[in-house]
C-alpha positions as CSV (number, residue, x, y, z in Angstrom):
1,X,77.6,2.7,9.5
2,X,79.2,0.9,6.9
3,X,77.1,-1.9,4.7
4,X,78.4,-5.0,6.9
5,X,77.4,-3.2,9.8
6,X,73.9,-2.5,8.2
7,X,73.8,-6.2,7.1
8,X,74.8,-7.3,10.2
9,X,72.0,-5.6,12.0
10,X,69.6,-6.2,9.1
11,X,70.0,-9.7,9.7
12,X,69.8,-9.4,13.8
13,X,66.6,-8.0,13.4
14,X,65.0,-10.3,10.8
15,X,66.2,-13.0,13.8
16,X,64.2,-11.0,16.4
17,X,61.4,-11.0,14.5
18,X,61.4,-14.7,13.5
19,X,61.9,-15.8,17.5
20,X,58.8,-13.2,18.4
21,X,56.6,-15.2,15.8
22,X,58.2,-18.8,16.6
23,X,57.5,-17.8,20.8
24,X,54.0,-16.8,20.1
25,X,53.6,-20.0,17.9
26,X,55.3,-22.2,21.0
27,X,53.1,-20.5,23.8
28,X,49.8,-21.5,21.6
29,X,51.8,-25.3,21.1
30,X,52.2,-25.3,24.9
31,X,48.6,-25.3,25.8
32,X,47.9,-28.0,23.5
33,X,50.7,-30.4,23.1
34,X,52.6,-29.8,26.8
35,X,56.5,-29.9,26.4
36,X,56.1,-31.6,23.5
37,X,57.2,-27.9,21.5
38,X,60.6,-27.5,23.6
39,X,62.4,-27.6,20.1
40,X,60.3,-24.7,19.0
41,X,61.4,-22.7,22.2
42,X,64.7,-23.4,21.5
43,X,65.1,-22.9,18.1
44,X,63.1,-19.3,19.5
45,X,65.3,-18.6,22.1
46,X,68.5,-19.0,20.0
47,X,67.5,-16.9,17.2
48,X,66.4,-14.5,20.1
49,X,69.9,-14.4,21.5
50,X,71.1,-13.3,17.6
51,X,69.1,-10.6,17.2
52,X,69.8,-9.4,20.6
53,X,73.3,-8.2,18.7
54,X,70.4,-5.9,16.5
55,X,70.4,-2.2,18.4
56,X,66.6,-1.6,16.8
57,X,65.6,-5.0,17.6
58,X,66.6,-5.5,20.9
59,X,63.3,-4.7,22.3
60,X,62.2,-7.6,20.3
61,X,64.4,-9.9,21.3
62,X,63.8,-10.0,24.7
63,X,60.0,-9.9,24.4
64,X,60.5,-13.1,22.2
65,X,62.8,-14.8,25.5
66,X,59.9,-13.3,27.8
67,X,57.2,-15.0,26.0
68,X,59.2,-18.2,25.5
69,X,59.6,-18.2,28.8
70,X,56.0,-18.0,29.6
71,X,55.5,-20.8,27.1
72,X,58.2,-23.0,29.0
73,X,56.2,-22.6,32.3
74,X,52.5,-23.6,30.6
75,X,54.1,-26.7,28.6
76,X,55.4,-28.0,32.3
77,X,51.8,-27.0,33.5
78,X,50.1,-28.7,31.0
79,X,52.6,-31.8,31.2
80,X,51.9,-31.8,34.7
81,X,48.3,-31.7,34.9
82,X,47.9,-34.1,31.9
83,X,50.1,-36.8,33.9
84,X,48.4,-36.6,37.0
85,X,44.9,-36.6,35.4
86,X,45.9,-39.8,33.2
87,X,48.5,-41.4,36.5
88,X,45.3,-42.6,38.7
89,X,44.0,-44.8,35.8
90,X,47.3,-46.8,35.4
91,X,47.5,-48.5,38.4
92,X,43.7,-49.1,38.8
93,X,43.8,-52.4,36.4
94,X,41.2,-54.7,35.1
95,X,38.2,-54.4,37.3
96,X,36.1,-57.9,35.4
Protein backbone atom coordinates (compact mmCIF):
# COMPACT_ATOMS: atom_id res chain seq x y z
CA UNK A 1 0.00 0.00 0.00
CA UNK A 2 1.29 3.24 -0.74
CA UNK A 3 0.97 6.26 2.00
CA UNK A 4 -2.29 7.85 0.37
CA UNK A 5 -3.73 4.62 0.45
CA UNK A 6 -2.66 4.21 4.20
CA UNK A 7 -3.94 7.78 4.82
CA UNK A 8 -6.92 7.14 3.20
CA UNK A 9 -7.85 4.14 5.32
CA UNK A 10 -6.32 5.81 8.34
CA UNK A 11 -8.79 8.33 8.09
CA UNK A 12 -11.84 5.76 7.19
CA UNK A 13 -11.25 4.22 10.26
CA UNK A 14 -10.89 7.23 12.67
CA UNK A 15 -14.64 7.95 10.93
CA UNK A 16 -15.82 4.49 12.07
CA UNK A 17 -14.73 4.98 15.21
CA UNK A 18 -16.18 8.54 15.74
CA UNK A 19 -19.92 7.29 14.23
CA UNK A 20 -19.65 4.06 16.86
CA UNK A 21 -19.10 6.65 19.75
CA UNK A 22 -21.62 9.44 18.28
CA UNK A 23 -24.43 6.11 17.75
CA UNK A 24 -23.89 5.08 21.34
CA UNK A 25 -24.11 8.75 22.43
CA UNK A 26 -27.54 9.12 20.17
CA UNK A 27 -29.16 5.78 21.42
CA UNK A 28 -28.59 7.10 25.23
CA UNK A 29 -30.07 10.82 23.75
CA UNK A 30 -33.01 8.81 22.40
CA UNK A 31 -34.31 7.56 25.56
CA UNK A 32 -34.23 10.95 27.07
CA UNK A 33 -34.82 13.58 24.62
CA UNK A 34 -37.07 11.47 21.78
CA UNK A 35 -36.15 12.62 18.15
CA UNK A 36 -34.90 15.45 19.37
CA UNK A 37 -30.99 13.88 18.62
CA UNK A 38 -31.81 13.03 14.79
CA UNK A 39 -28.87 15.43 13.89
CA UNK A 40 -26.60 13.25 15.97
CA UNK A 41 -27.79 10.16 14.05
CA UNK A 42 -27.07 11.73 11.01
CA UNK A 43 -24.01 13.27 11.51
CA UNK A 44 -23.35 9.27 12.88
CA UNK A 45 -24.60 7.71 10.00
CA UNK A 46 -22.61 9.84 7.47
CA UNK A 47 -19.35 9.51 9.02
CA UNK A 48 -20.46 5.71 9.16
CA UNK A 49 -20.93 5.56 5.48
CA UNK A 50 -16.98 7.09 5.24
CA UNK A 51 -15.36 4.69 7.07
CA UNK A 52 -17.23 2.03 5.44
CA UNK A 53 -14.41 2.85 2.47
CA UNK A 54 -11.86 1.55 5.70
CA UNK A 55 -11.13 -2.47 4.95
CA UNK A 56 -10.16 -2.77 8.98
CA UNK A 57 -12.97 -0.71 10.01
CA UNK A 58 -15.76 -1.93 8.17
CA UNK A 59 -16.89 -4.01 10.94
CA UNK A 60 -17.26 -0.85 12.74
CA UNK A 61 -19.02 0.89 10.50
CA UNK A 62 -21.85 -1.02 10.20
CA UNK A 63 -22.21 -1.67 13.93
CA UNK A 64 -22.30 2.21 14.27
CA UNK A 65 -25.46 2.25 11.33
CA UNK A 66 -26.89 -0.82 13.36
CA UNK A 67 -26.91 0.97 16.55
CA UNK A 68 -28.13 4.22 14.93
CA UNK A 69 -30.67 2.49 13.78
CA UNK A 70 -31.73 1.09 16.94
CA UNK A 71 -31.49 4.63 18.29
CA UNK A 72 -33.86 5.90 15.36
CA UNK A 73 -36.60 3.39 16.44
CA UNK A 74 -36.51 4.35 20.49
CA UNK A 75 -36.43 8.30 19.65
CA UNK A 76 -39.91 7.54 17.58
CA UNK A 77 -40.85 5.38 20.68
CA UNK A 78 -40.18 7.79 23.07
CA UNK A 79 -41.70 10.63 20.76
CA UNK A 80 -44.67 8.53 20.58
CA UNK A 81 -45.40 7.64 24.00
CA UNK A 82 -44.46 11.18 25.24
CA UNK A 83 -47.18 12.66 22.80
CA UNK A 84 -49.87 10.37 23.67
CA UNK A 85 -49.21 10.64 27.39
CA UNK A 86 -49.23 14.62 27.21
CA UNK A 87 -52.27 14.61 23.96
CA UNK A 88 -55.26 13.69 26.64
CA UNK A 89 -54.50 16.86 28.71
CA UNK A 90 -54.83 19.30 25.81
CA UNK A 91 -58.18 19.05 24.91
CA UNK A 92 -59.43 18.50 28.57
CA UNK A 93 -59.43 22.52 29.32
CA UNK A 94 -60.25 24.57 32.26
CA UNK A 95 -62.34 22.51 34.63
CA UNK A 96 -63.26 25.90 37.37
Amino acid sequence: MSKIDKDQDESARIYAIASLILSCLAVIGSVFAGICVLPIMLISAVLAVLGLKSSTAKILSIIALSIDAVGLLLGIMTTFCAASAILPFLFLGATS
